[in-house]
VEXVEX-242720 format. One line per field, with one value per residue (C-alpha): residue number from 1; residue in three letters; x, y, z. Coordinates in steps of 0.5 Angstrom, whole numbers, plus 500, padded with zeros to 3 digits. Layout:
<atoms>
num: [NUM_...] .
residu: [ALA_...] .
xx: [X_...] .
yy: [Y_...] .
zz: [Z_...] .
</atoms>
This chain:
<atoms>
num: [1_2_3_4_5_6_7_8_9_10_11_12_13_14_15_16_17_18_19_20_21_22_23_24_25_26_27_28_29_30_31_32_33_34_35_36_37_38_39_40_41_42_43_44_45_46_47_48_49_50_51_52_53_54_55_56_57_58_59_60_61_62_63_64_65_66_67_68_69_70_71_72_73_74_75_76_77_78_79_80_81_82_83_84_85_86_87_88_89_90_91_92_93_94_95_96_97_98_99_100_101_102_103_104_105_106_107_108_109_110_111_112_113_114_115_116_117_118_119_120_121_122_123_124_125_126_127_128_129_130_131_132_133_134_135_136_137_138_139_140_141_142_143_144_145_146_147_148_149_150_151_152_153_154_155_156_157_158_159_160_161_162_163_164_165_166_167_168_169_170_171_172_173_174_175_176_177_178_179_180_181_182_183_184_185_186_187_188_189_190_191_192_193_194_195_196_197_198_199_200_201_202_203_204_205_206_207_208_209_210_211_212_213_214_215_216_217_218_219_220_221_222_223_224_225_226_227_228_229_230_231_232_233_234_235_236_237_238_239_240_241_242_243_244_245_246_247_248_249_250_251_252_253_254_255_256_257_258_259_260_261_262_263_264_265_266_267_268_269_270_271_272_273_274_275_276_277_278_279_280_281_282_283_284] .
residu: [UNK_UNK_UNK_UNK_UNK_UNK_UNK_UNK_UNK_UNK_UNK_UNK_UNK_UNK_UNK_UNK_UNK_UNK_UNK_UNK_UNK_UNK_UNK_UNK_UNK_UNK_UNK_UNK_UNK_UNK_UNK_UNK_UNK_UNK_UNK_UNK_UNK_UNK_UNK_UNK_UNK_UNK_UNK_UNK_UNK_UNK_UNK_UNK_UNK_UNK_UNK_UNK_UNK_UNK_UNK_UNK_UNK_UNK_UNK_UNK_UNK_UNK_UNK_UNK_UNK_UNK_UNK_UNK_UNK_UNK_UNK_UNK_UNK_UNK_UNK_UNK_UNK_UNK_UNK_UNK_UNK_UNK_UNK_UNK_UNK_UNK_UNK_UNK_UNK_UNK_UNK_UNK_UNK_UNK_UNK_UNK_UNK_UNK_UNK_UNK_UNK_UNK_UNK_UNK_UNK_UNK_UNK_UNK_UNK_UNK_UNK_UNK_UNK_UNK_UNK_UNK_UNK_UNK_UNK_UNK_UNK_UNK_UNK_UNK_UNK_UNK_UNK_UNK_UNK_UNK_UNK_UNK_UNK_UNK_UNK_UNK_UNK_UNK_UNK_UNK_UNK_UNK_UNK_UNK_UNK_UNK_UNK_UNK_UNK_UNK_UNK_UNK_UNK_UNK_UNK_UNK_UNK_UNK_UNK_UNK_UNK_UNK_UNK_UNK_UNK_UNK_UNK_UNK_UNK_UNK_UNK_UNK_UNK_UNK_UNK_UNK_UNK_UNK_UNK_UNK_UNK_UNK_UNK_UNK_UNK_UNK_UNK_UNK_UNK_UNK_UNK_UNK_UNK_UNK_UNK_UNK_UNK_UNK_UNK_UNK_UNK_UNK_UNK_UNK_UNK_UNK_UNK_UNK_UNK_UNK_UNK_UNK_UNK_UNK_UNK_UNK_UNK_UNK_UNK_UNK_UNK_UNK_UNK_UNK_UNK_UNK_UNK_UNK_UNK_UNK_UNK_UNK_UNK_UNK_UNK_UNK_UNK_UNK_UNK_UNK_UNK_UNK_UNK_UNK_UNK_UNK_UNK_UNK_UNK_UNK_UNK_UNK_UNK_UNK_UNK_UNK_UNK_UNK_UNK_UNK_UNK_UNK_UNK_UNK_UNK_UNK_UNK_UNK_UNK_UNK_UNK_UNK_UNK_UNK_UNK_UNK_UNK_UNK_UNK_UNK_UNK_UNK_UNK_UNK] .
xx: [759_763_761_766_766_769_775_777_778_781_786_787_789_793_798_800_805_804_808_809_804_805_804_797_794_791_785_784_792_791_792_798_795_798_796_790_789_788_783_779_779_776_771_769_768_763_759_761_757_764_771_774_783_788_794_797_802_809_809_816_810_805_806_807_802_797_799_800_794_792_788_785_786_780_776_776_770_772_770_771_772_771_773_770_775_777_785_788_783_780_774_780_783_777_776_771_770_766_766_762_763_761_760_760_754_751_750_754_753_755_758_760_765_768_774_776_769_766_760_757_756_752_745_741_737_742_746_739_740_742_745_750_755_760_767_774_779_785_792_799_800_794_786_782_773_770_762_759_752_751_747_745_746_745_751_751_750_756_759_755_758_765_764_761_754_750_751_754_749_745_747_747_740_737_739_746_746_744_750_754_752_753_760_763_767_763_762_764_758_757_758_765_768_773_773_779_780_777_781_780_781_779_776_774_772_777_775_783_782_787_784_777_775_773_779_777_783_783_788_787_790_794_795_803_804_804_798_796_794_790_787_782_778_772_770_765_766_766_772_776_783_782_781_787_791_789_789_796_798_796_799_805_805_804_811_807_811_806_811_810_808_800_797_791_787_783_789_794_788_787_794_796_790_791_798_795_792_797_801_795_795_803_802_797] .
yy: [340_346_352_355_360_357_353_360_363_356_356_364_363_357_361_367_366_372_374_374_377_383_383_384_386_380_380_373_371_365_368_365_361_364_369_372_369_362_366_368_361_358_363_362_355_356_361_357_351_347_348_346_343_344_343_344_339_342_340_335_331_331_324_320_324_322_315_314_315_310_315_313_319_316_318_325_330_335_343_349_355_362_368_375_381_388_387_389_385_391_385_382_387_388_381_379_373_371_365_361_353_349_341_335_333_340_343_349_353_361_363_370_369_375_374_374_375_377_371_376_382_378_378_373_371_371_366_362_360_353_356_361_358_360_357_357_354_352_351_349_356_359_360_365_366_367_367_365_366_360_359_355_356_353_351_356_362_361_360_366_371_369_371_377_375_376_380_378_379_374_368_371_370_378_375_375_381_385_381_384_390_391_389_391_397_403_404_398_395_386_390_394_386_381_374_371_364_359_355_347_343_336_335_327_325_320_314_313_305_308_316_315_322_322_327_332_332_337_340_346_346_353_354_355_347_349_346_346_340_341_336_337_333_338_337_339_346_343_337_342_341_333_331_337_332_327_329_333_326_322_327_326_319_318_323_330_336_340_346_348_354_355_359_359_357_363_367_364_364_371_372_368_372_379_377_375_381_386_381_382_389_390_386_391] .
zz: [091_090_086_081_086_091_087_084_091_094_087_088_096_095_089_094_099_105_108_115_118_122_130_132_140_142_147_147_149_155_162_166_171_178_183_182_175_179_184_177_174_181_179_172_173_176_171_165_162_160_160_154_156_150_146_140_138_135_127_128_133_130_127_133_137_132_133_140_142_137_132_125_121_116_121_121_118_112_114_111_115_113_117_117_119_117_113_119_124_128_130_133_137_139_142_137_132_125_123_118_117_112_113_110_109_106_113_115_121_124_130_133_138_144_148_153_157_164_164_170_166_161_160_164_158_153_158_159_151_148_142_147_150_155_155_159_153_158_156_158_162_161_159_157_157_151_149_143_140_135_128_123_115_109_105_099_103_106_099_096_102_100_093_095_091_098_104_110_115_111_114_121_125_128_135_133_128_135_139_134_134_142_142_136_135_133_125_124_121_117_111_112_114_108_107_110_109_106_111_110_116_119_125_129_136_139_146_147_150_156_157_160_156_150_145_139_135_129_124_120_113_110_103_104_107_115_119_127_130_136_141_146_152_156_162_167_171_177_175_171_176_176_169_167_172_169_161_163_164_159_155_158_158_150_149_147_149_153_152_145_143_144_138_138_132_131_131_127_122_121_121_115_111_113_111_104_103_104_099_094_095_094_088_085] .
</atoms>
């Protein structure tokens, strides 16, 4: 069940409407894949523990892409996402990501993300765990690496830490609290960190009867009516080209544009917050 807490911060994000947020420097922008871009695709498939393909489908397409790949909408699982910035997301641009979710079911779970990433600087050990993960995210046009260090939670801390009756470092392991502390800016600590969000989203796995991949279709909700509608398939490392192929077509073959614009979830959402605070602020 929700808490007072939470409905208030949900009715408080849905009454402002942000402005359009200010352009920011964006470390995990996808690489053109060409040149030298290509040589260093070929090479993190061979590091990285899977390969996650992409697209997200332009507003006016979404309906028909929904139901052309013969997708049941009631299917989909409710989340609840928070992320975890500074007001003009200096973790960002540094290449890092906080996020805490809450799931269905009374679960919730924690990830701090960097991007884009070299998986051969990494220390080994940390490689070797289950809960950290190396990814190549591909897109039309593009693909960028990232690592992620996992956790798990319970589902109130995460709702205590949006409303500020719990510190931040609370709901993230030691292990991951030190992984922070590594790749952070300097002095900036869990504790000089802002809610952004909550964003609720719907997420489901999809075996289309005509694609031999399973598909993972989620939208993200935002209060001022806009969404983004994502699917994706992932693939081994070393089948990276073949079912990109094969996904590209299938794509193709269901009349989904392959040449919308590509932003990235993580990115469109911290935007849209910051953009809300700065007009909370202006409003006093």
């Amino acid at each position: 069940m929700t808490s007072k807490t939470a409905a208030k911060t949900t009715k408080s994000t849905a009454s402002a409407k942000p402005a359009k947020a200010a352009k920011v420097d964006e470390p995990e922008l996808a690489k053109p894949i060409s040149g030298k871009a290509l040589i260093e695709l070929l090479k993190l498939t061979t590091r990285a523990k899977s390969i996650e393909l992409k697209l997200s489908v332009p507003l006016t397409s979404q309906r028909t892409a929904v139901e052309s790949i013969g997708f049941d909408v009631v299917e989909m699982q409710p989340r609840e996402a928070f992320f975890f910035d500074t007001p003009d997301l200096a973790l960002n641009r540094a290449g890092m990501a906080l996020r805490a979710r809450r799931t269905q079911g009374g679960t919730a779970d924690t990830v701090i993300k960097i991007r884009p990433v070299d998986p051969a600087k990494l220390d080994e050990k940390l490689r070797a765990l289950d809960e950290f993960k190396i990814e190549v995210d591909a897109m039309p046009g593009g693909f960028v690496c990232s690592a992620s260090y996992k956790g798990v939670c319970d589902t109130q801390e995460v709702l205590d830490v949006a409303s500020g009756t719990l510190p931040l470092r609370k709901i993230f392991s030691k292990e991951q609290r030190a992984f922070y502390d590594a790749h952070a800016p300097a002095g900036l600590t869990m504790d000089k960190l802002v809610v952004l969000g909550p964003t609720f989203l719907l997420k489901a796995k999809h075996q289309p009867k005509d694609f031999k991949h399973r598909l993972v279709i989620e939208v993200w909700l935002y209060p001022d009516g806009s969404r983004i509608l994502e699917i994706s398939t992932k693939s081994p490392p070393d089948e990276t080209f073949q079912v990109a192929t094969e996904f590209k077509a299938y794509l193709a073959g269901q009349g989904i544009a392959l040449s919308a614009d590509q932003s990235a979830k993580t990115r469109t959402t911290l935007e849209f917050y910051s953009a809300k605070l700065k007009v909370e602020k202006q409003a006093g």
